[in-house]
C-alpha positions as a printed Julia matrix, in Angstrom:
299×3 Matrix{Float64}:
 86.78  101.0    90.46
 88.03   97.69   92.99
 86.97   94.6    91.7
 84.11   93.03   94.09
 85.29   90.18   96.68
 84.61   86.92   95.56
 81.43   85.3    97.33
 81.53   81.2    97.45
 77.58   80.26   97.71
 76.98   77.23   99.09
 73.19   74.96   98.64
 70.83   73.81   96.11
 70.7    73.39   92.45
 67.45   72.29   91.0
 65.32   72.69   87.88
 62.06   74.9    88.64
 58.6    73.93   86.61
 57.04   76.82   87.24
 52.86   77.34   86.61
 51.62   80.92   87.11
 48.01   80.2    87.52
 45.2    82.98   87.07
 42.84   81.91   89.64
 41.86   79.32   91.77
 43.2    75.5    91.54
 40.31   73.72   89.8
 41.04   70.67   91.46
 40.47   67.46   89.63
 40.32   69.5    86.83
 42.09   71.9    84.05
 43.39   75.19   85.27
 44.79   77.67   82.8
 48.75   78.5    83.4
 51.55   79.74   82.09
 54.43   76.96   82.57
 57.93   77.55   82.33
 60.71   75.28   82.74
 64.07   77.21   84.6
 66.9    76.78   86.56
 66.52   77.09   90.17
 67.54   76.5    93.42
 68.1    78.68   96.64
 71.63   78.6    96.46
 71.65   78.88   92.26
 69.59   81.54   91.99
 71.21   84.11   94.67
 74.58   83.13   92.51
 73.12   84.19   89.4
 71.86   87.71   90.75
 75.29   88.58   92.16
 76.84   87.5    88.62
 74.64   89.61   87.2
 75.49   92.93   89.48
 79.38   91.83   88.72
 80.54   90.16   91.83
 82.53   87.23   91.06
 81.2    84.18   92.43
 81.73   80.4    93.18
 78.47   78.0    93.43
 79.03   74.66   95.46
 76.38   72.39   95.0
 75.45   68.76   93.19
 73.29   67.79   90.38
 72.58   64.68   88.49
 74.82   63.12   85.74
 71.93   63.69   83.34
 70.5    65.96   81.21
 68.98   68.49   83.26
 72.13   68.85   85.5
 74.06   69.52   82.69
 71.62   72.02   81.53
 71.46   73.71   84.55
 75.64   73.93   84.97
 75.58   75.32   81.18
 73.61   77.92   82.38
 74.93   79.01   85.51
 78.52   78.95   83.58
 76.97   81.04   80.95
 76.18   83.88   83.43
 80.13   84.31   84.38
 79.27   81.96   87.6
 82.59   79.72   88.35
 80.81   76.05   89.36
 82.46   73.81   91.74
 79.46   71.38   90.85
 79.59   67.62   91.26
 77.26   65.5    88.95
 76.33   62.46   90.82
 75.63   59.43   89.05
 73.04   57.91   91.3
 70.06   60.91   92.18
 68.71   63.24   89.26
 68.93   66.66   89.4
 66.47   68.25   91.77
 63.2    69.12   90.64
 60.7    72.13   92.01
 57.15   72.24   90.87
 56.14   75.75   91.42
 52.23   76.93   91.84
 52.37   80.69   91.54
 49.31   82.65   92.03
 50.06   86.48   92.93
 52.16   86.63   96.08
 51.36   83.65   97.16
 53.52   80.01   96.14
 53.84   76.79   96.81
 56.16   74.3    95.83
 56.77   71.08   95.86
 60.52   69.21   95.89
 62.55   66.8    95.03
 65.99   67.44   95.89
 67.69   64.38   94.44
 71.42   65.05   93.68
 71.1    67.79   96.52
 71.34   65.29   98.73
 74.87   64.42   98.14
 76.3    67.29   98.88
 79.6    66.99  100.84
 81.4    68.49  103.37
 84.67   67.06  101.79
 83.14   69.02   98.79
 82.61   72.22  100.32
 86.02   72.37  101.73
 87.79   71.34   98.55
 86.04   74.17   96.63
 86.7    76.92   99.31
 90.24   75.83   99.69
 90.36   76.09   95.63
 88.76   79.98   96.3
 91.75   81.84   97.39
 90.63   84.72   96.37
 87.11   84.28   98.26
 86.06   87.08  101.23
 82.63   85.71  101.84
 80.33   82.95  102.32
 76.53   82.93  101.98
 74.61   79.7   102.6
 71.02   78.62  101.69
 69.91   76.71  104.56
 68.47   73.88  102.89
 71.73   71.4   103.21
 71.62   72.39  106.59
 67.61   71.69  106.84
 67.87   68.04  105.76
 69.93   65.59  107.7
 71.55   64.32  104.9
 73.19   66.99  103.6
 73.86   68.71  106.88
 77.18   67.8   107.35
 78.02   70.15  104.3
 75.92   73.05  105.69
 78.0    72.98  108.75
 81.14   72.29  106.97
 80.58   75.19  105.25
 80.34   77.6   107.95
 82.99   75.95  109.71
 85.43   76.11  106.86
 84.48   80.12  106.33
 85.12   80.81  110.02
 88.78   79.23  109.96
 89.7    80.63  106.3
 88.69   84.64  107.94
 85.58   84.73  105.47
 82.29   87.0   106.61
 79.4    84.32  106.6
 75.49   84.98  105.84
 72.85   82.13  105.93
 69.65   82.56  104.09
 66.93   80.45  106.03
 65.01   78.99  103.21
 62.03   77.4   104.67
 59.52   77.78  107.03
 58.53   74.05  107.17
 61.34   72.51  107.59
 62.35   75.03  110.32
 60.05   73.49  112.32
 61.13   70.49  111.48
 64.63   70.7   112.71
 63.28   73.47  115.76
 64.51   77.11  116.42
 66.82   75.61  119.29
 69.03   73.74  116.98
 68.84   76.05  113.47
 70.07   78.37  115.54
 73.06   76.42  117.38
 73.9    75.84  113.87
 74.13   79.42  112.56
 75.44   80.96  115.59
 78.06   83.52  114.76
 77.49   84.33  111.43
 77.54   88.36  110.48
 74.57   88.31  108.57
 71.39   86.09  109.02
 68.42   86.55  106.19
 64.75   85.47  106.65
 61.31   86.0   105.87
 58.55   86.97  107.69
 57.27   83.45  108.18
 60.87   82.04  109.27
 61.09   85.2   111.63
 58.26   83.7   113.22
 59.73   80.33  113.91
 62.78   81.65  115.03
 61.65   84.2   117.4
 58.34   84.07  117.65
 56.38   87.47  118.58
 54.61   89.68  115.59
 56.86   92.42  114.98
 59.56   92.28  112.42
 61.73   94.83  113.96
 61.6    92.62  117.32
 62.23   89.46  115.56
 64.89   91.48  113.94
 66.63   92.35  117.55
 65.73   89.21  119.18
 67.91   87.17  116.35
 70.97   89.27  116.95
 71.8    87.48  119.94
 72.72   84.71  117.36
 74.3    86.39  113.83
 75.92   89.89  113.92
 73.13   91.74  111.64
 69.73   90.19  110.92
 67.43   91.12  107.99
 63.59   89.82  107.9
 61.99   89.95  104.32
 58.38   91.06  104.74
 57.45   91.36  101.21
 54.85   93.99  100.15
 55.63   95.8   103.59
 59.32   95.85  103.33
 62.5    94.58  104.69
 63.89   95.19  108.36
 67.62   95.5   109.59
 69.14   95.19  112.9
 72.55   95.32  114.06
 74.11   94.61  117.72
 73.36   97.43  119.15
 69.98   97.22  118.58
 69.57   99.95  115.86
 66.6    99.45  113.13
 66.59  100.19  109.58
 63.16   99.63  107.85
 63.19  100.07  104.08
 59.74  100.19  101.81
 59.4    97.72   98.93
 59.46   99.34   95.75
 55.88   98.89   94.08
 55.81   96.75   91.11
 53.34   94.6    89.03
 54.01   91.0    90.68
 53.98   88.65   87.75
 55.78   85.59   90.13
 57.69   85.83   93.2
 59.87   82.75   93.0
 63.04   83.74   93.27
 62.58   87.44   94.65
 64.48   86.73   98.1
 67.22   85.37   96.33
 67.38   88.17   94.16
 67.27   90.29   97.44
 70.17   88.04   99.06
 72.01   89.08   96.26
 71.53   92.61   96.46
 71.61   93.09  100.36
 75.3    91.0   100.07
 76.68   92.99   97.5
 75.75   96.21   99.01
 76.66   94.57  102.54
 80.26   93.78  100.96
 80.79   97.09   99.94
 80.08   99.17  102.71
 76.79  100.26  102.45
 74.96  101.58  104.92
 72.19   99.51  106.47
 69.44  101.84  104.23
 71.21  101.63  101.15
 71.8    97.77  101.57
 68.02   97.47  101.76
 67.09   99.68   99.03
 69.84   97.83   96.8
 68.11   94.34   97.95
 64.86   95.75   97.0
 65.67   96.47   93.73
 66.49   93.59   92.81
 64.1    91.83   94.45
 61.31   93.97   92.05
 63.2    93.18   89.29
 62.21   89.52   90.13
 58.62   89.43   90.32
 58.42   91.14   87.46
 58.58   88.03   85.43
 58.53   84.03   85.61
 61.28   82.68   86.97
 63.83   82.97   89.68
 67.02   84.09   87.74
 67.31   87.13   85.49
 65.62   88.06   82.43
 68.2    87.2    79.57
């Protein structure tokens, strides 16, 4: 069997705290929860899934010369993930505080050492990747001006080294922060562009996925839009739709499941799967997510 191509993932690294709550938020009061403390991060998480179907991969990212950033490295070496990871002296790691509550989450970040993020640091690590075929980025560096300058680096860098590229969009928020216009200046080009139903909206407005799905081809190659309980859409440049079903599962917490689903639709994607069988691959994993607390896998 041929080894997998190496995939370089580019974005966050963060510690999640992450409170499955039974009910409703008694606010300014006690609600019941069970709290985890994990690693996370867009970026860390989608690297840990594609470790864990066997594709070798390199994580670029930054933590904070402290404790948790050390944990989280530890970790992320642990599962066979090679980490180009700088620990920056003056941010902490990033932090996510997680209220999960059936399909529905919300979170709240710090993303500290995130921050600092290079483009000098992105190039250095997919220079020191020769072996490298792909490059997926979570949007986040490119979501906050700080850090955008690696984003773009990133993409750049791919592009002249011959890699494919796919960009995960991350957030709705700050997508409407930054505006469709320029997220998608940004982006333009890559072969494979990953969103949710929420970001799909932002992006190209209109209700239907598998519109969405066409409309955002005239920017990346292929387009995917995550729709959760009702599935996952593909389009390509001609204009032909795949819809897949998502597998039906007890949802325990959903943090995590779209990077577990960027990490399935990728590998599939890199080894010549059809559109369907991408999606099914993606949605696999994906279940295998929610199925417990957390964003990485069970182990």
């Amino acid at each position: 069997m041929n080894r997998p191509p190496r995939v370089v993932v580019v974005g966050d690294v963060v510690t999640d705290v992450v409170a499955v709550v039974a009910g409703p938020l008694a606010i300014g009061s006690d609600t019941p929860a069970e709290i985890r403390v994990t690693g996370g991060g867009q970026a860390a998480n989608t690297a840990a899934w594609l470790a864990e179907l066997g594709v070798p991969v390199t994580l670029v990212g930054a933590v904070g010369d402290d404790e948790a950033g050390r944990a989280r490295v530890a970790e992320l070496t642990r599962a066979g993930i090679d980490c180009a990871v700088v620990a920056y002296g003056d941010r902490p790691t990033g932090s996510v505080v997680v209220l999960a509550s059936g399909v529905e989450r919300t979170m709240l970040t710090e993303r500290g050492a995130n921050e600092r993020l290079t483009g000098a640091q992105v190039r250095s690590a997919l220079a020191g990747a020769s072996d490298a075929r792909h490059l997926h980025l979570s949007a986040y560096p490119l979501l906050d001006a700080v850090s955008r300058d690696a984003g773009l680096a990133a993409l750049a860098a791919a592009r002249e080294g011959g890699l494919t590229t796919s960009v995960d969009a991350a957030s709705a928020a700050p997508l409407r922060q930054v505006g469709a216009a320029a997220f998608l200046d940004w982006v333009r080009g890559v072969d494979l562009l990953l969103v949710n139903a929420d970001e799909a909206e932002v992006l190209a407005g209109g209700t239907d996925p598998a519109e969405r799905a066409r409309t955002l081809t005239a920017t990346a190659r292929y387009v995917v839009v995550k729709c959760g309980s009702a599935g996952s859409v593909w389009a390509g440049p001609d204009g032909t739709v795949t819809t897949a079903p998502a597998q039906r599962v007890a949802v325990v917490d959903v943090t995590g499941a779209g990077d577990a689903f960027a990490a399935g639709l990728i590998a599939g994607w890199l080894a010549g799967a059809t559109p369907a069988a991408a999606l099914a691959r993606a949605g696999g994993l994906g279940a295998r997510a929610v199925a417990g607390v957390g964003a990485r896998p069970p182990g």
